[in-house]
ZAVEX-398031 format. One record per residue (C-alpha): x, y, z. Coordinates in steps of 0.5 Angstrom, whole numbers, padded with zeros to 4 digits, always signed. Layout:
BEGIN
XYZ
...
***
This chain:
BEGIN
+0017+0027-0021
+0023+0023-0023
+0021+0016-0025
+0025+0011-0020
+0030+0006-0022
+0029-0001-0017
+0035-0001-0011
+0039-0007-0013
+0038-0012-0008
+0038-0019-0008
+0030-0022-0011
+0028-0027-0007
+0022-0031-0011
+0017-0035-0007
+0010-0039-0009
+0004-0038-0006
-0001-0042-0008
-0001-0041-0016
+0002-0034-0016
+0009-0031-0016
+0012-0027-0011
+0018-0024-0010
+0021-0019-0005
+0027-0015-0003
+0031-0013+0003
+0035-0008+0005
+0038-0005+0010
+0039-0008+0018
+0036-0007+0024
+0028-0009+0026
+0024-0011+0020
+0019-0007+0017
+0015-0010+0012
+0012-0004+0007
+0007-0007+0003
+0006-0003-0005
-0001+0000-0006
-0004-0001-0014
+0000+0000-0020
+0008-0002-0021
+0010-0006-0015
+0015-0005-0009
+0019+0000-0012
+0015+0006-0011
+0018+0005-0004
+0024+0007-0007
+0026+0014-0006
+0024+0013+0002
+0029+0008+0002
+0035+0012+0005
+0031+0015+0011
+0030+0007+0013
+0034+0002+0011
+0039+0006+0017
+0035+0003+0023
+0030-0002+0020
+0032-0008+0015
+0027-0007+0010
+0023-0013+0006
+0019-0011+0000
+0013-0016-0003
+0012-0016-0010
+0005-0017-0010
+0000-0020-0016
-0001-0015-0021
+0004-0011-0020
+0010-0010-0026
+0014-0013-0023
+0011-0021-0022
+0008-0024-0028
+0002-0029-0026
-0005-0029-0028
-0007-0032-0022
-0013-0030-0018
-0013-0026-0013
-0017-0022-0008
-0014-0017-0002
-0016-0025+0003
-0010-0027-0002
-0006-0022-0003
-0004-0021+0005
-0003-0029+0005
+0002-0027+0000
+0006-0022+0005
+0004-0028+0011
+0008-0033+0007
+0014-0027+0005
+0014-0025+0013
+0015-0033+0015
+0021-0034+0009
+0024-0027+0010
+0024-0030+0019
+0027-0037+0016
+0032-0034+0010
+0035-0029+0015
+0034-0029+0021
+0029-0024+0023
+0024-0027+0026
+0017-0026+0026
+0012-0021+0028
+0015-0016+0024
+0013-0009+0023
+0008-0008+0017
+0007-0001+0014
+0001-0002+0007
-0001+0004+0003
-0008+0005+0000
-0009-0003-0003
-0004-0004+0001
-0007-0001+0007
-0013-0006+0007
-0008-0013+0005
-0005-0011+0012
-0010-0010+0015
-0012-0016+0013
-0006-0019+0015
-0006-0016+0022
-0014-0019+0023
-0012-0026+0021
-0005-0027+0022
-0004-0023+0029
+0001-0028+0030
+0006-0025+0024
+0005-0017+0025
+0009-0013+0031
+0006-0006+0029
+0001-0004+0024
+0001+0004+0020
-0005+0003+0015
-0004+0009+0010
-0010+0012+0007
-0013+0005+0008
-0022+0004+0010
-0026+0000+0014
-0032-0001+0011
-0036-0001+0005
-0041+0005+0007
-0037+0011+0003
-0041+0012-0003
-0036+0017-0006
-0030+0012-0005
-0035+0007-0008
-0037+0010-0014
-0029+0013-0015
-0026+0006-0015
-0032+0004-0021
-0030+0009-0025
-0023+0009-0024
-0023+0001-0027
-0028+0004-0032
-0023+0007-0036
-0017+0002-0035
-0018+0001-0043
-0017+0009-0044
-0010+0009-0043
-0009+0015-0043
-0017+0018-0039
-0013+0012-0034
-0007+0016-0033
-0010+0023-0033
-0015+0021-0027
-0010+0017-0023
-0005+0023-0023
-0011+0028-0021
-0014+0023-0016
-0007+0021-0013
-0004+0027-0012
-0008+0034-0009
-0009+0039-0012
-0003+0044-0009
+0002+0039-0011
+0000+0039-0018
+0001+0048-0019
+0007+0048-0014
+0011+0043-0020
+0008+0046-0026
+0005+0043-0031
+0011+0039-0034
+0011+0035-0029
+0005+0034-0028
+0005+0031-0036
+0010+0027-0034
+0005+0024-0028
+0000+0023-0032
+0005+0019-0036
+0007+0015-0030
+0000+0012-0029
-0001+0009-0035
-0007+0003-0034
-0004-0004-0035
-0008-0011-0035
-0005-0013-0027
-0008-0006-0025
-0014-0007-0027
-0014-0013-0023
-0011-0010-0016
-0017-0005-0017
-0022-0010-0018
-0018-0014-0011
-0020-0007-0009
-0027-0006-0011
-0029-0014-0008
-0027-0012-0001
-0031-0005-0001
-0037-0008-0004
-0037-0014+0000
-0034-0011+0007
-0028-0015+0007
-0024-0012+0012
-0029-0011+0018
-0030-0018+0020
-0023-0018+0021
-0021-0012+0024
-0024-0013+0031
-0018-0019+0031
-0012-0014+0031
-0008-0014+0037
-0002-0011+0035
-0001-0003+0037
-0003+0000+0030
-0002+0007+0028
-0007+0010+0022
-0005+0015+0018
-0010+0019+0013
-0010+0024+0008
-0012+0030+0008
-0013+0032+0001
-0014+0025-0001
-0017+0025-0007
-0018+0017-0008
-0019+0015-0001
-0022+0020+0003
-0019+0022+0009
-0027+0020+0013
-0024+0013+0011
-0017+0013+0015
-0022+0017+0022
-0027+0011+0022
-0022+0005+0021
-0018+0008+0028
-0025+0009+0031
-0026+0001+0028
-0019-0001+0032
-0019+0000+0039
-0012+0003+0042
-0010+0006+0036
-0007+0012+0035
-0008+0017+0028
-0005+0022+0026
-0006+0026+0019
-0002+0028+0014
-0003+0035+0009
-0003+0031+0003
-0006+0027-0003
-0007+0021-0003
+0001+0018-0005
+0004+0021+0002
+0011+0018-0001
+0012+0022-0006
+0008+0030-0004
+0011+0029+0004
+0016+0025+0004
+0020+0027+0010
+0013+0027+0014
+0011+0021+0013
+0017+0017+0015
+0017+0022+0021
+0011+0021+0024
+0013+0012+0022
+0020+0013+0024
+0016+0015+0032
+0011+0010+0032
+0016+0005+0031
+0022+0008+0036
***
């Protein structure tokens, strides 16, 4: 993997609450939202870019935490989707594309729209969680994340494990070791992912998403992982299962689908959407 230069587009930057946020839109069509899990922000979406912005107007958050906002504000994944609420409600006003939009999240993300979708039916068309939960009852998701915080002083421990969580373990042999060092490197530990994984470990530990789960309306299509190293594919099962009328399908990748299956995932995104 190649490290991805943010696509040129007009910033947007809002105030929500004591945090700045800031957004990209790209492309024409119907708007599809894709919230960014932990780490750099919204251009981790970016190599998906091309296959989308043909039919969909694409708006990209930069949520608190991400490298792209620089804010100490508090947040919590409750916070985080009132982030992306407030760009849906701007992004309709600015151009012209009104709300509900559709919402794809993955991973943090997965539980921010998640979030979104139960407290603000009104703003979602249709929801895909990737890689998201339910509930607070996996103690290997549990015990997963508390280490991983742990080692967010451990620069180079922090990458490591990032790296070897986030991706399965056929990925890693078939790109050789050269460019799984260059991974490692790309996980490096910084203060505002440290706190997205505490928004994370908050809403596990205190069952954030499952009083809202029950109020979601949009039709919604979870997609899990099979190899997810990170949040196991148990997770993405039981959230269907927790969402009546959702459809699921399963992807054979770890747990940053966007960069082992690339094709597949906009495949199985581009069909739900159509």
């Amino acid at each position: 993997m190649t490290t991805t230069e943010m696509i040129t587009a007009e910033t947007r930057t809002l105030t929500v609450g004591s945090a700045a946020v800031r957004y990209r839109v790209l492309g024409s069509g119907p708007a599809l939202v894709l919230v960014h899990g932990t780490g750099a922000g919204s251009v981790t979406w970016d190599r998906l870019l091309g296959r989308l912005t043909d039919d969909f107007t694409v708006v990209l958050p930069d949520l608190s935490g991400s490298d792209a906002v620089e804010d100490d504000a508090p947040f919590t994944v409750a916070t985080l989707a009132e982030q992306v609420a407030a760009v849906i409600e701007h992004a309709g006003a600015e151009l012209g594309v009104p709300a509900p939009m559709d919402v794809l999240g993955h991973s943090l993300g997965a539980g921010v729209v998640v979030a979104l979708a139960g407290s603000r039916p009104d703003l979602v068309r249709r929801l895909v969680p990737l890689s998201g939960w339910a509930h607070n009852r996996d103690e290997y998701m549990r015990n997963t994340m508390d280490l991983f915080r742990s080692l967010a002083d451990r620069p180079e421990d922090f990458a490591q494990f990032a790296m070897l969580t986030a991706f399965s373990r056929r990925y890693l042999q078939e790109i050789g070791r050269p460019a799984v060092d260059e991974l490692a490197r790309a996980f490096a530990s910084t203060p505002g992912r440290a706190r997205q994984l505490d928004a994370v470990r908050h809403a596990i530990r205190h069952d954030g998403l499952s009083g809202l789960i029950p109020r979601i309306t949009a039709p919604t299509l979870v997609i899990g992982c099979a190899d997810d190293g990170l949040v196991p594919v148990r997770n993405a099962k039981d959230l269907h299962a927790a969402i009546p009328g959702s459809r699921y399908a399963e992807l054979d990748s770890g747990h940053v689908a966007r960069i082992e299956r690339p094709e597949e995932l906009v495949a199985v995104v581009r069909e739900f959407l159509a």
